[in-house]
PDBQT receptor file of N, H, CA, C and O in Angstrom, charges set to zero:
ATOM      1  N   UNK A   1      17.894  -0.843   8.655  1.00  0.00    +0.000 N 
ATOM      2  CA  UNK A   1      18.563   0.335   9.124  1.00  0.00    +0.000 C 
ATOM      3  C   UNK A   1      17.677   1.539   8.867  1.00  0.00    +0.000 C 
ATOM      4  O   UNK A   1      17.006   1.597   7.836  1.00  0.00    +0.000 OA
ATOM      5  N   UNK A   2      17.663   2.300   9.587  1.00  0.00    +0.000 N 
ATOM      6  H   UNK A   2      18.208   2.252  10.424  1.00  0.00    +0.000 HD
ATOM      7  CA  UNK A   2      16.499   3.611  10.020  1.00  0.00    +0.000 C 
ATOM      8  C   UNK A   2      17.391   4.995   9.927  1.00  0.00    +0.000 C 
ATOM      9  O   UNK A   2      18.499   4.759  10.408  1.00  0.00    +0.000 OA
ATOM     10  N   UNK A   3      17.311   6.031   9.582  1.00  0.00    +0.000 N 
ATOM     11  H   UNK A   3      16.410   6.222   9.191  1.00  0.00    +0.000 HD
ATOM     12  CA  UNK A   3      17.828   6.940   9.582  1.00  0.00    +0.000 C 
ATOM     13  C   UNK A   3      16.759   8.239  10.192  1.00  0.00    +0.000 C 
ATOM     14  O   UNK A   3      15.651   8.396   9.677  1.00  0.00    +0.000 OA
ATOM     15  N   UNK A   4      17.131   8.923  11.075  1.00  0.00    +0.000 N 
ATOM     16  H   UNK A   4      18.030   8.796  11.493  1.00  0.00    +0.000 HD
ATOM     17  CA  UNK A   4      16.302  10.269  11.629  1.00  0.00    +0.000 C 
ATOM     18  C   UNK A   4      16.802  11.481  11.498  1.00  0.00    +0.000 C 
ATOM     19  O   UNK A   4      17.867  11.845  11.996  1.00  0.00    +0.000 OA
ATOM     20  N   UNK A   5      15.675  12.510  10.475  1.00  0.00    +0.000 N 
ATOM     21  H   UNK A   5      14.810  12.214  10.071  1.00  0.00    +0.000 HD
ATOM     22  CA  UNK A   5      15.591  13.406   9.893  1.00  0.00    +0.000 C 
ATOM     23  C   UNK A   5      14.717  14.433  10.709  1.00  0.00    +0.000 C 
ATOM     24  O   UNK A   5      13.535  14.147  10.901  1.00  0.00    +0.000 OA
ATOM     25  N   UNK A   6      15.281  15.730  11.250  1.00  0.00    +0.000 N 
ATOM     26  H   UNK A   6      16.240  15.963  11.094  1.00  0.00    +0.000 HD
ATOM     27  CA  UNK A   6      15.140  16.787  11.733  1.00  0.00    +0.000 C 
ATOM     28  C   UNK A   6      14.515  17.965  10.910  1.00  0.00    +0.000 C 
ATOM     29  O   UNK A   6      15.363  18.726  10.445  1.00  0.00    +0.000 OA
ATOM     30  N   UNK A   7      13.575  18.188  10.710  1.00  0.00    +0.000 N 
ATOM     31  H   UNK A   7      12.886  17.569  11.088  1.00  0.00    +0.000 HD
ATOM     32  CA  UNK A   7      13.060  19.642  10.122  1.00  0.00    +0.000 C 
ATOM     33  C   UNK A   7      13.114  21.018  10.573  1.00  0.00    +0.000 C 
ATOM     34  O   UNK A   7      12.177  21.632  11.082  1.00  0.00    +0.000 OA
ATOM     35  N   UNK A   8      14.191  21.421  10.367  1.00  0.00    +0.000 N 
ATOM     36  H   UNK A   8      14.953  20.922   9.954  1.00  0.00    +0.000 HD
ATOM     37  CA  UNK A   8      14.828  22.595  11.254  1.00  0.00    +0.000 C 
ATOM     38  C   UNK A   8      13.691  23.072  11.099  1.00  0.00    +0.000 C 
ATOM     39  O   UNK A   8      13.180  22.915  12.208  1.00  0.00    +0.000 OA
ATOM     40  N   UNK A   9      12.737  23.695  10.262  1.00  0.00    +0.000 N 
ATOM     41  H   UNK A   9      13.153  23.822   9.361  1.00  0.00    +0.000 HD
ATOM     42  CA  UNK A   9      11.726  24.744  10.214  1.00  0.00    +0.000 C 
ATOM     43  C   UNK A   9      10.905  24.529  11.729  1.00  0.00    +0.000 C 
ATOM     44  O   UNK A   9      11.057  25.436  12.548  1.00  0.00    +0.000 OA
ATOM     45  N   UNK A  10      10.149  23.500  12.068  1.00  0.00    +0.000 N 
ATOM     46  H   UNK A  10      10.025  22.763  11.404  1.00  0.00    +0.000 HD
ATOM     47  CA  UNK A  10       8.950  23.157  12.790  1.00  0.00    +0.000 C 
ATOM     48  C   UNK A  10       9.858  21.883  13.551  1.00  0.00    +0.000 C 
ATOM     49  O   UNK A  10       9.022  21.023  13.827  1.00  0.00    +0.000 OA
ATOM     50  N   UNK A  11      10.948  21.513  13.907  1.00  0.00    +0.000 N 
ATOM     51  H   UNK A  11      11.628  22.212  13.683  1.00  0.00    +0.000 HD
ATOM     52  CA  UNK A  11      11.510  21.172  14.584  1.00  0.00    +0.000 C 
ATOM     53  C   UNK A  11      11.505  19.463  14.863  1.00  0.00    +0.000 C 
ATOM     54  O   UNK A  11      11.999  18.745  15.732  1.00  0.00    +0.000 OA
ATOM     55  N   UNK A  12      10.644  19.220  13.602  1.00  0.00    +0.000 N 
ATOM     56  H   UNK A  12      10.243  19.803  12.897  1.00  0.00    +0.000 HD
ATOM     57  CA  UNK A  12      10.179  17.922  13.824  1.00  0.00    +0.000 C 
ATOM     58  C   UNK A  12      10.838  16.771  13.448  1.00  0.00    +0.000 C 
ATOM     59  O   UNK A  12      11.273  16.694  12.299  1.00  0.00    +0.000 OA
ATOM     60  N   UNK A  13      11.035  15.534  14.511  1.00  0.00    +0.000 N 
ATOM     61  H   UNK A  13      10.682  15.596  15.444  1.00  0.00    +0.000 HD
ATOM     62  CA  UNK A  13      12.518  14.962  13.915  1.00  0.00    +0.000 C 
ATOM     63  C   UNK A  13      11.028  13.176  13.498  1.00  0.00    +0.000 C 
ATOM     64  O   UNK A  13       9.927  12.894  13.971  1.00  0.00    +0.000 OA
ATOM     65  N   UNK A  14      11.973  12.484  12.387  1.00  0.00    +0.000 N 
ATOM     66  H   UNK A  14      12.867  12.713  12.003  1.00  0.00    +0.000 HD
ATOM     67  CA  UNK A  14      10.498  11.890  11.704  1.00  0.00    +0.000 C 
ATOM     68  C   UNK A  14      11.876  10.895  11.491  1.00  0.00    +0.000 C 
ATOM     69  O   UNK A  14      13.058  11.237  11.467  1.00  0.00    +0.000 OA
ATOM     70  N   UNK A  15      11.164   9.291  11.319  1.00  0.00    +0.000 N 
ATOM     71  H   UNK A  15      10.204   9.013  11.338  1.00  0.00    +0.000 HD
ATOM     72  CA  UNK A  15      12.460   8.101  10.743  1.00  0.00    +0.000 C 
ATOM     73  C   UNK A  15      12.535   8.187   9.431  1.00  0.00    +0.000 C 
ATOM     74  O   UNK A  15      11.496   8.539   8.872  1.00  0.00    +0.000 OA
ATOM     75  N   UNK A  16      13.150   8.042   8.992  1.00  0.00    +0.000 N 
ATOM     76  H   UNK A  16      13.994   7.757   9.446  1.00  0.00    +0.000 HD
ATOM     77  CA  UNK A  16      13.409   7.665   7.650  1.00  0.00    +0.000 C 
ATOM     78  C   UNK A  16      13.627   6.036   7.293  1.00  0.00    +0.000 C 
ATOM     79  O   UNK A  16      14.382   5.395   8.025  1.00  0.00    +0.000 OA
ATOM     80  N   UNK A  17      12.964   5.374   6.169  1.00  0.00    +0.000 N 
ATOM     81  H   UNK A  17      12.351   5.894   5.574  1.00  0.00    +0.000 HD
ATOM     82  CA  UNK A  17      13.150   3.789   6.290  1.00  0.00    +0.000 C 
ATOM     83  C   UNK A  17      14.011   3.747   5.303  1.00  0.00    +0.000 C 
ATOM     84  O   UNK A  17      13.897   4.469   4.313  1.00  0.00    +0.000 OA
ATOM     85  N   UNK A  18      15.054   2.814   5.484  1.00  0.00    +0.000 N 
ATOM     86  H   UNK A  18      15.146   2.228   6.288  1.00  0.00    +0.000 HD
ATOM     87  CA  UNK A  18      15.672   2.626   4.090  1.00  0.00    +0.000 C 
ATOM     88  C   UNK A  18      15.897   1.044   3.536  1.00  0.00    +0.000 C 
ATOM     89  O   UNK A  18      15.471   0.074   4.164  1.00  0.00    +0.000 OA
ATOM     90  N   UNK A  19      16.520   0.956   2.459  1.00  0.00    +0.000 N 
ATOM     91  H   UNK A  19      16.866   1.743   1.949  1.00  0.00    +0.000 HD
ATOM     92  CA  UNK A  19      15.896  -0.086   2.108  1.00  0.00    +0.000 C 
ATOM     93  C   UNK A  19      16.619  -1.678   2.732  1.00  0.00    +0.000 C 
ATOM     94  O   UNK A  19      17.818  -1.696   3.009  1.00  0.00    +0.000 OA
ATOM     95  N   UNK A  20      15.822  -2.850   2.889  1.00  0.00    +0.000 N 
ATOM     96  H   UNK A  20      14.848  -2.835   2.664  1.00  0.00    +0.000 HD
ATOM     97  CA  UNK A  20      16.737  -3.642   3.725  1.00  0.00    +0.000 C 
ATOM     98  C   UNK A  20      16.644  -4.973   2.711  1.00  0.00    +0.000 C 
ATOM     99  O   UNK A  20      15.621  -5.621   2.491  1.00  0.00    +0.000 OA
ATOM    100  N   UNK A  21      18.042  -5.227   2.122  1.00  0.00    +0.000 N 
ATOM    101  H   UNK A  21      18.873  -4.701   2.300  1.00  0.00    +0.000 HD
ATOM    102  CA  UNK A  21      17.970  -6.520   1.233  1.00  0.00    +0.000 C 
ATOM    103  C   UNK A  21      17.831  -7.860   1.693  1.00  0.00    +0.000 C 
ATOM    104  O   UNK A  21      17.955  -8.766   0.870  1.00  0.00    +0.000 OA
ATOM    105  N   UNK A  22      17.514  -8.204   3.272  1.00  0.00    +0.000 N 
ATOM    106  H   UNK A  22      17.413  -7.468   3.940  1.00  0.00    +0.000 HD
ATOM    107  CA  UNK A  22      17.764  -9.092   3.845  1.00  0.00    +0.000 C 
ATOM    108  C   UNK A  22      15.809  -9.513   3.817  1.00  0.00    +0.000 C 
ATOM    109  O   UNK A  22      15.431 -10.559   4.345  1.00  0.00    +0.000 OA
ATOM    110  N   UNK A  23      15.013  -8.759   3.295  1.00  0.00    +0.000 N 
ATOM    111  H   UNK A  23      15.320  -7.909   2.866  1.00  0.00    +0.000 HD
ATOM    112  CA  UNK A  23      13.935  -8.905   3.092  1.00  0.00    +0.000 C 
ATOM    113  C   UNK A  23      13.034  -9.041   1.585  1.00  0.00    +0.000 C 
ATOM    114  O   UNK A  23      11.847  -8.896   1.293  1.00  0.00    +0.000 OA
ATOM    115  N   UNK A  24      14.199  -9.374   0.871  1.00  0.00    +0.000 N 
ATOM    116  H   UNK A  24      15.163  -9.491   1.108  1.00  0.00    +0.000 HD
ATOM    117  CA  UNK A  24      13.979  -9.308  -0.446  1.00  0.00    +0.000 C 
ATOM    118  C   UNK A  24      13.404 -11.109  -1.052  1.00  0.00    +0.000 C 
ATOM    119  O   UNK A  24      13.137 -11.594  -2.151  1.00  0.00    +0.000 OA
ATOM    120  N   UNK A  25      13.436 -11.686   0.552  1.00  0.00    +0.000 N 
ATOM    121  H   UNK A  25      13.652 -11.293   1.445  1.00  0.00    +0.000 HD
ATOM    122  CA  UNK A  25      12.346 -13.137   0.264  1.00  0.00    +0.000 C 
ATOM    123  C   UNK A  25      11.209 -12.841   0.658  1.00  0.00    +0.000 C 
ATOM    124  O   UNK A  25      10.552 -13.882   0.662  1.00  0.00    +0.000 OA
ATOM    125  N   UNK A  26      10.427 -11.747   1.094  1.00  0.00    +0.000 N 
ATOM    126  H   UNK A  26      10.961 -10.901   1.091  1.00  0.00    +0.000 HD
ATOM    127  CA  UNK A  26       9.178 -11.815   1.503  1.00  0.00    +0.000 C 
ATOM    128  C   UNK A  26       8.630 -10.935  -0.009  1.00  0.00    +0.000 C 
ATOM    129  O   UNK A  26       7.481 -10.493  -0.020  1.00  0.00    +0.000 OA
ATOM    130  N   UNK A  27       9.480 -10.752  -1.150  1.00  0.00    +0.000 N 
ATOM    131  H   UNK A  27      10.414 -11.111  -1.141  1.00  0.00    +0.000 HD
ATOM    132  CA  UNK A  27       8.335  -9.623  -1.924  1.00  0.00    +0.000 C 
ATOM    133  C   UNK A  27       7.645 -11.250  -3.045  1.00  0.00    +0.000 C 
ATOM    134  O   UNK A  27       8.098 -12.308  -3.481  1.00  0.00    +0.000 OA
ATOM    135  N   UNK A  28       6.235 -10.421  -3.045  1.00  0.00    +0.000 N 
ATOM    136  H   UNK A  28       5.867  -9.561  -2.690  1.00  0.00    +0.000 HD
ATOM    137  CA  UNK A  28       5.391 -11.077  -3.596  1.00  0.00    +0.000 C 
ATOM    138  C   UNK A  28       4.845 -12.048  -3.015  1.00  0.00    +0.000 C 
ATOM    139  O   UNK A  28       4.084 -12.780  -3.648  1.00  0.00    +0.000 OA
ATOM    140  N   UNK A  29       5.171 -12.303  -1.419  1.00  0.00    +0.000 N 
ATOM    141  H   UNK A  29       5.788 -11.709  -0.905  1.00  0.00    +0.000 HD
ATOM    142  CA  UNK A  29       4.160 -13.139  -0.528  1.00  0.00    +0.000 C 
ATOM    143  C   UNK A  29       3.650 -12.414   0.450  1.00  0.00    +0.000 C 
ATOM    144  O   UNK A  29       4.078 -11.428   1.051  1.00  0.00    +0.000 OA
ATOM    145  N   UNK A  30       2.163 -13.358   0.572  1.00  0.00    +0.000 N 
ATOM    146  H   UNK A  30       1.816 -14.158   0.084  1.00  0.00    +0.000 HD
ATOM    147  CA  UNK A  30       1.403 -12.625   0.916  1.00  0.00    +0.000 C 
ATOM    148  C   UNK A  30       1.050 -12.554   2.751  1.00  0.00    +0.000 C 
ATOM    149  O   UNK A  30       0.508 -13.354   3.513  1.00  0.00    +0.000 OA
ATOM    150  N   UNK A  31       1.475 -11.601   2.888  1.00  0.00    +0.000 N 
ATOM    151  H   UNK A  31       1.915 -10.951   2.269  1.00  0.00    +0.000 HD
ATOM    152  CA  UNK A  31       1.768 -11.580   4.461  1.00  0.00    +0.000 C 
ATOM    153  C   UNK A  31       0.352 -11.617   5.368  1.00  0.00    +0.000 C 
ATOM    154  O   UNK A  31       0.152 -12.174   6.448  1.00  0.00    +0.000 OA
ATOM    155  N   UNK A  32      -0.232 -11.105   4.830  1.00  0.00    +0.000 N 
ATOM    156  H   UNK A  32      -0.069 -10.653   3.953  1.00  0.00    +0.000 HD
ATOM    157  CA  UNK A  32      -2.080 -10.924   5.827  1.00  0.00    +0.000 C 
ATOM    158  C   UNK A  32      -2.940 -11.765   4.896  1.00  0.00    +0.000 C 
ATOM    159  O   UNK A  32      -3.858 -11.270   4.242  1.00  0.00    +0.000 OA
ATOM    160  N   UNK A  33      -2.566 -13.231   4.851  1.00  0.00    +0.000 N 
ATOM    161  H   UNK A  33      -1.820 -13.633   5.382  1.00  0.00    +0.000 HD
ATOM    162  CA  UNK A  33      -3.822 -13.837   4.347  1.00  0.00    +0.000 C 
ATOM    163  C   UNK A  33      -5.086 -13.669   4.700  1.00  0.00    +0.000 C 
ATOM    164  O   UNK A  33      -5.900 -13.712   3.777  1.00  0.00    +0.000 OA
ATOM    165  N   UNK A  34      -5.437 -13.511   5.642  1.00  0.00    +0.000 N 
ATOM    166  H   UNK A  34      -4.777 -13.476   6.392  1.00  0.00    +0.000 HD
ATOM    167  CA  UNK A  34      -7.111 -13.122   6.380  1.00  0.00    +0.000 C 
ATOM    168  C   UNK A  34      -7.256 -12.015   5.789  1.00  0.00    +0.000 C 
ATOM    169  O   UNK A  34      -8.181 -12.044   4.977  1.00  0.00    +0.000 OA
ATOM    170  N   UNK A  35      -6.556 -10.750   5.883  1.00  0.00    +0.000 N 
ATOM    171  H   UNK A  35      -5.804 -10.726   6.543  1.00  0.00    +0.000 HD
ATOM    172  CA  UNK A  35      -7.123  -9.413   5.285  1.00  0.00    +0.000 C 
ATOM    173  C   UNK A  35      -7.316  -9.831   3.760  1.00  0.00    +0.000 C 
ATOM    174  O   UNK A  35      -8.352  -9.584   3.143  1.00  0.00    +0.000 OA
ATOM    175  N   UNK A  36      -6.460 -10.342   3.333  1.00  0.00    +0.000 N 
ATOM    176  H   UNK A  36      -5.618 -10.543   3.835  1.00  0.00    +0.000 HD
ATOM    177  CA  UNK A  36      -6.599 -10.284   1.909  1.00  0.00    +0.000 C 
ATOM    178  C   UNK A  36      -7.859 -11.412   1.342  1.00  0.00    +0.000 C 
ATOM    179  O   UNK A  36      -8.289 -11.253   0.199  1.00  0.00    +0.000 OA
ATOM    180  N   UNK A  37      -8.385 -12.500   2.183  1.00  0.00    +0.000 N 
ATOM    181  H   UNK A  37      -8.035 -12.629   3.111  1.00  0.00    +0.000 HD
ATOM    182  CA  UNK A  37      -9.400 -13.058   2.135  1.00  0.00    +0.000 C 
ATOM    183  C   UNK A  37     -10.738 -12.166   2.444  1.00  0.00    +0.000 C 
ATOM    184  O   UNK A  37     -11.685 -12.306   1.670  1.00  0.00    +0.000 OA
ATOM    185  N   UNK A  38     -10.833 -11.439   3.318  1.00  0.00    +0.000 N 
ATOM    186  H   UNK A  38     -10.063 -11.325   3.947  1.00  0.00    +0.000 HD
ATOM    187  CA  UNK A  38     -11.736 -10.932   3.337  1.00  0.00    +0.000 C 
ATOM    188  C   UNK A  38     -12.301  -9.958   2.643  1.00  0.00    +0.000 C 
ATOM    189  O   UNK A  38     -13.507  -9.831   2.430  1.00  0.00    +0.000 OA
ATOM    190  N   UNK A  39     -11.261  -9.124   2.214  1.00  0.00    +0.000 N 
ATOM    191  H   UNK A  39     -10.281  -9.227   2.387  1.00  0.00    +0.000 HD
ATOM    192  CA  UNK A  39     -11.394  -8.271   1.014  1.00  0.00    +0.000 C 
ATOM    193  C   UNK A  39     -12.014  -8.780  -0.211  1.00  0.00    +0.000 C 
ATOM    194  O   UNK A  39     -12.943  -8.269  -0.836  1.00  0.00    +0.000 OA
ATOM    195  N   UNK A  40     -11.323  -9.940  -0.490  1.00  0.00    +0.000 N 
ATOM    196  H   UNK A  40     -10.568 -10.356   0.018  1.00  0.00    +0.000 HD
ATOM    197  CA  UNK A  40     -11.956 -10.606  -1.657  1.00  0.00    +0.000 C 
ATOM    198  C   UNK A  40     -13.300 -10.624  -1.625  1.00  0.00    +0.000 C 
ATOM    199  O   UNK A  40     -13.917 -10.099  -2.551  1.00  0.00    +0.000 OA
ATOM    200  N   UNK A  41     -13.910 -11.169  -0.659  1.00  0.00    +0.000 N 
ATOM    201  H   UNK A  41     -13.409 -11.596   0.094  1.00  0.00    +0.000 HD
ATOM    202  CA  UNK A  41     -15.215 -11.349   0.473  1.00  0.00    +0.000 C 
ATOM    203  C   UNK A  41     -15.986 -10.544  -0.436  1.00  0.00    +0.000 C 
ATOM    204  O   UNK A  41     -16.707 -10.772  -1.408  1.00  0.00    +0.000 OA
ATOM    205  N   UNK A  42     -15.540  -9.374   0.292  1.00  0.00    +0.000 N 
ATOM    206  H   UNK A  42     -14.954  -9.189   1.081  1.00  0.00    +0.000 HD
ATOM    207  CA  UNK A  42     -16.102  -8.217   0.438  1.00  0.00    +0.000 C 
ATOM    208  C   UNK A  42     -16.642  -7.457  -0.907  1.00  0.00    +0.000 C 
ATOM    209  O   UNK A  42     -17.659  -6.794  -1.108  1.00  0.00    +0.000 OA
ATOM    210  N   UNK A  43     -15.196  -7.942  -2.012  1.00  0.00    +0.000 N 
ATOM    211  H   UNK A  43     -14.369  -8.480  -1.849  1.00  0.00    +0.000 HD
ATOM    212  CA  UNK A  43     -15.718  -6.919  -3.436  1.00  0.00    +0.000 C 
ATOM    213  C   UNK A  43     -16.248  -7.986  -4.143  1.00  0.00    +0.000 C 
ATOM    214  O   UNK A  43     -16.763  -7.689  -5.221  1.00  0.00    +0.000 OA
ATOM    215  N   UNK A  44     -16.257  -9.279  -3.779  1.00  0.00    +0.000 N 
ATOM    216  H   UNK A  44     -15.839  -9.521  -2.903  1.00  0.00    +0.000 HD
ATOM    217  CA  UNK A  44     -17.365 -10.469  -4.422  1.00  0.00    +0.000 C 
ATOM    218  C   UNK A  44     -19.090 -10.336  -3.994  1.00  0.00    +0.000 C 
ATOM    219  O   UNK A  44     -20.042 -10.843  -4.588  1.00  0.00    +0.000 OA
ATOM    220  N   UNK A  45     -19.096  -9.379  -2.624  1.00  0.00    +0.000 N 
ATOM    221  H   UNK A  45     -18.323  -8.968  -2.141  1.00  0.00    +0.000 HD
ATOM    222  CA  UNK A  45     -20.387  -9.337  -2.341  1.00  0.00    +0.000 C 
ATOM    223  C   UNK A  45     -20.956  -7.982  -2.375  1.00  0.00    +0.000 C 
ATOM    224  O   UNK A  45     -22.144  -7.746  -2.156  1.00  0.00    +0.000 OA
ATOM    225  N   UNK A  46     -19.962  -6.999  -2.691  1.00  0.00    +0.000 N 
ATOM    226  H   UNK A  46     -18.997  -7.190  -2.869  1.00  0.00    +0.000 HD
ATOM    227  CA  UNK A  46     -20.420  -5.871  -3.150  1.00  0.00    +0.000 C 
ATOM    228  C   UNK A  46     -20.240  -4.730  -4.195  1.00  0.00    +0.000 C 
ATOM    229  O   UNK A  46     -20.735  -3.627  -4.430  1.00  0.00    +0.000 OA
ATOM    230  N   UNK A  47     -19.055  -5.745  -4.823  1.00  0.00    +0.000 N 
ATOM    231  H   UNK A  47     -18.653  -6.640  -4.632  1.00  0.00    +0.000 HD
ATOM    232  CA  UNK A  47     -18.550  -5.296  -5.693  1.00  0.00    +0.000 C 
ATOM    233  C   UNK A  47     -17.759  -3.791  -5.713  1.00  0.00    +0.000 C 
ATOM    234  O   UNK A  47     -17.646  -3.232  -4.622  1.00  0.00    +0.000 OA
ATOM    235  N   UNK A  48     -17.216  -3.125  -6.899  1.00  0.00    +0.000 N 
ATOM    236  H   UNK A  48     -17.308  -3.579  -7.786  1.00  0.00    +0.000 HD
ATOM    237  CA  UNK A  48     -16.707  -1.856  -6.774  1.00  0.00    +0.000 C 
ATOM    238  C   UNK A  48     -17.174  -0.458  -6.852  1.00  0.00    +0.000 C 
ATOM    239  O   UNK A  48     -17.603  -0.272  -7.991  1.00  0.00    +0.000 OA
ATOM    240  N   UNK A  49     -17.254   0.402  -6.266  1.00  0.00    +0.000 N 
ATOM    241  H   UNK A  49     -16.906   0.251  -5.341  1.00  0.00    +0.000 HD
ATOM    242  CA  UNK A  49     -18.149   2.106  -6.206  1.00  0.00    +0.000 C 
ATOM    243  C   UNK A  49     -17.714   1.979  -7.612  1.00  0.00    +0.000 C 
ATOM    244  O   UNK A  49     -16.832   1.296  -8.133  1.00  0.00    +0.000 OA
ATOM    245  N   UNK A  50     -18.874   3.121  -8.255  1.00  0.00    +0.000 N 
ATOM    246  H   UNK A  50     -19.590   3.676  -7.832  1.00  0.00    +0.000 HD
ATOM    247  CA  UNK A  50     -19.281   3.492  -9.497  1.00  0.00    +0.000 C 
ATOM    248  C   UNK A  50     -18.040   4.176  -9.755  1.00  0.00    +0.000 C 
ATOM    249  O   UNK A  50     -17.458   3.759 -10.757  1.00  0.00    +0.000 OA
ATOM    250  N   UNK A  51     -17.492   5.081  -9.149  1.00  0.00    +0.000 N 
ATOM    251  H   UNK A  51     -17.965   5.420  -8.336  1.00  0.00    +0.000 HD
ATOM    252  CA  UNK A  51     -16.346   5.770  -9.292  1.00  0.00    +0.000 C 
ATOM    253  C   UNK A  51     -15.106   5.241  -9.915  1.00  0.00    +0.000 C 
ATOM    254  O   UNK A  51     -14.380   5.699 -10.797  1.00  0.00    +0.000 OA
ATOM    255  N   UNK A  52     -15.064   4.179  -9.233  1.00  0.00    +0.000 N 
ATOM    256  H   UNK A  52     -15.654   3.807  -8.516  1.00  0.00    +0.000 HD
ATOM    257  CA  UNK A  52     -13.554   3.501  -9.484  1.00  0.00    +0.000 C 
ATOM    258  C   UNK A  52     -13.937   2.897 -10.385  1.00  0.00    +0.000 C 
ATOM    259  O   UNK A  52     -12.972   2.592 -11.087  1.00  0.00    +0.000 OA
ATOM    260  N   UNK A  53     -15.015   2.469 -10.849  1.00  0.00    +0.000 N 
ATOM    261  H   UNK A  53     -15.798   2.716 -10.279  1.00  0.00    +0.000 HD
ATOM    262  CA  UNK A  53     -14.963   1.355 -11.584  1.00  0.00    +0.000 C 
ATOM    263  C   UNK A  53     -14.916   2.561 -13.198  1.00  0.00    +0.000 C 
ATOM    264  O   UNK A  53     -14.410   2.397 -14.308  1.00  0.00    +0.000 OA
ATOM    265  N   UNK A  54     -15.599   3.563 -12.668  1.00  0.00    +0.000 N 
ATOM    266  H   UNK A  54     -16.011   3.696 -11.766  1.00  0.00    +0.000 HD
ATOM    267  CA  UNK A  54     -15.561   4.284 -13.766  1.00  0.00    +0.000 C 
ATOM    268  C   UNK A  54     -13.908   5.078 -14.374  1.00  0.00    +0.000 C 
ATOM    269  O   UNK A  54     -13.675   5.829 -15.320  1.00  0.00    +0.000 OA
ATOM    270  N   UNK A  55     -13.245   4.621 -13.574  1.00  0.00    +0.000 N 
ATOM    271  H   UNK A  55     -13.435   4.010 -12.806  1.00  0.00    +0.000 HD
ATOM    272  CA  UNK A  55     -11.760   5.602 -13.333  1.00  0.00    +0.000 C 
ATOM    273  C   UNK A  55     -10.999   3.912 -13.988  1.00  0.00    +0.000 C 
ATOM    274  O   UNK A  55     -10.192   3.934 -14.917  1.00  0.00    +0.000 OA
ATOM    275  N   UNK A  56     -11.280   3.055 -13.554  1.00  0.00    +0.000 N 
ATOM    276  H   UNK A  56     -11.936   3.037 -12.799  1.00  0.00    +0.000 HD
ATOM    277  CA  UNK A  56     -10.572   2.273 -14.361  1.00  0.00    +0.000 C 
ATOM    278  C   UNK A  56     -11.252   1.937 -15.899  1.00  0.00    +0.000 C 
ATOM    279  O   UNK A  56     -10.627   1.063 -16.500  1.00  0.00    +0.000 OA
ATOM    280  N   UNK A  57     -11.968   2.276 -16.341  1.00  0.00    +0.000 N 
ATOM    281  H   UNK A  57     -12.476   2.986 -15.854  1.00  0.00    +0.000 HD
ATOM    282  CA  UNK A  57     -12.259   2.495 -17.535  1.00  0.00    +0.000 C 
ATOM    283  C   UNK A  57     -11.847   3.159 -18.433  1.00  0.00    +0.000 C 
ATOM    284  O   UNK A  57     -11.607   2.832 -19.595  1.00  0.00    +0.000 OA
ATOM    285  N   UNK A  58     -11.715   4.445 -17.755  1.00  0.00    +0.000 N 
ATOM    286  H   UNK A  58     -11.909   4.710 -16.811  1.00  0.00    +0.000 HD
ATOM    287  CA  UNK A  58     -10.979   5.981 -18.475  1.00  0.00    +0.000 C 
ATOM    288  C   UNK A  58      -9.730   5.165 -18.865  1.00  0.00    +0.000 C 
ATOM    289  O   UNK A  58      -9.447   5.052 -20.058  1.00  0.00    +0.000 OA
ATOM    290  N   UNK A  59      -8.871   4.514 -17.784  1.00  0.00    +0.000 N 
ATOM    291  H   UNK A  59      -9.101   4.606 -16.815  1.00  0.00    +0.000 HD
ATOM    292  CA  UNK A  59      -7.568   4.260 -17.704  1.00  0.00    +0.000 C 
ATOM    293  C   UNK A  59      -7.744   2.848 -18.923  1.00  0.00    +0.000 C 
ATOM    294  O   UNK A  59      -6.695   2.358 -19.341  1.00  0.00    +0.000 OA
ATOM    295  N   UNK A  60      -8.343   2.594 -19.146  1.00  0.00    +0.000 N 
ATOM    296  H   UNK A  60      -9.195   2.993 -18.806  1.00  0.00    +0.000 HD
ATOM    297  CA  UNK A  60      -8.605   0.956 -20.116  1.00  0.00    +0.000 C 
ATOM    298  C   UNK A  60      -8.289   1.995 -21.333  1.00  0.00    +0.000 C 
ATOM    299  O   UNK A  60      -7.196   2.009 -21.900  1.00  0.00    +0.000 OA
ATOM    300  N   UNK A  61      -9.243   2.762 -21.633  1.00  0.00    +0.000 N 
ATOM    301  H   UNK A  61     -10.131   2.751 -21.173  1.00  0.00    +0.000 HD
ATOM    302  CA  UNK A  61      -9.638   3.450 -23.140  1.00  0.00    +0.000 C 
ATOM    303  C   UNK A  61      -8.595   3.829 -23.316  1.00  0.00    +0.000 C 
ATOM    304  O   UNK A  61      -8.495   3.917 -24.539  1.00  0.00    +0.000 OA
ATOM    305  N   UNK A  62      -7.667   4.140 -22.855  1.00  0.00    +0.000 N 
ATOM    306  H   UNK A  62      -7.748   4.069 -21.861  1.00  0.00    +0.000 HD
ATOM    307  CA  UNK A  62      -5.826   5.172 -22.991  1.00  0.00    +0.000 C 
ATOM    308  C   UNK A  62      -5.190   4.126 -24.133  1.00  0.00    +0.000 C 
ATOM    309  O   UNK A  62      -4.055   4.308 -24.572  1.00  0.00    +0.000 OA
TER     310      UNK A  62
C-alpha cells in the first residue's frame, strides 16, 4: 500500500512507501545474486579505496 504526499510549498506530489508484512519472507534473501557476485568480484580484485578502509578503522578503534 502506497500513500501520495503533496508539498503545498513547490507543489510537488511524491509516493510515500509503507510498510508491507506480506513481504516479511524475502528479508535476509538475497534477491540479485549476480550483482552481489560480482561485487564480491570486484573488491577481491581490487580491493577497498584508502578512504573507507581508513573510516572503518576510525569506527574499529571506538
Amino acid at each position: 500500500m502506497k500513500t501520495s504526499t503533496k508539498n503545498t510549498q513547490s507543489g510537488y506530489t511524491f509516493t510515500k512507501a509503507t510498510y508491507n508484512p506480506a513481504l516479511d519472507y524475502l528479508e535476509g534473501k538475497v534477491l540479485f545474486k549476480e550483482k552481489l557476485e560480482r561485487a564480491a568480484e570486484t573488491l577481491k580484485k581490487y580491493g577497498l579505496p584508502k578512504e573507507i578502509m581508513e573510516k572503518f578503522q576510525k569506527e574499529q578503534s571506538k
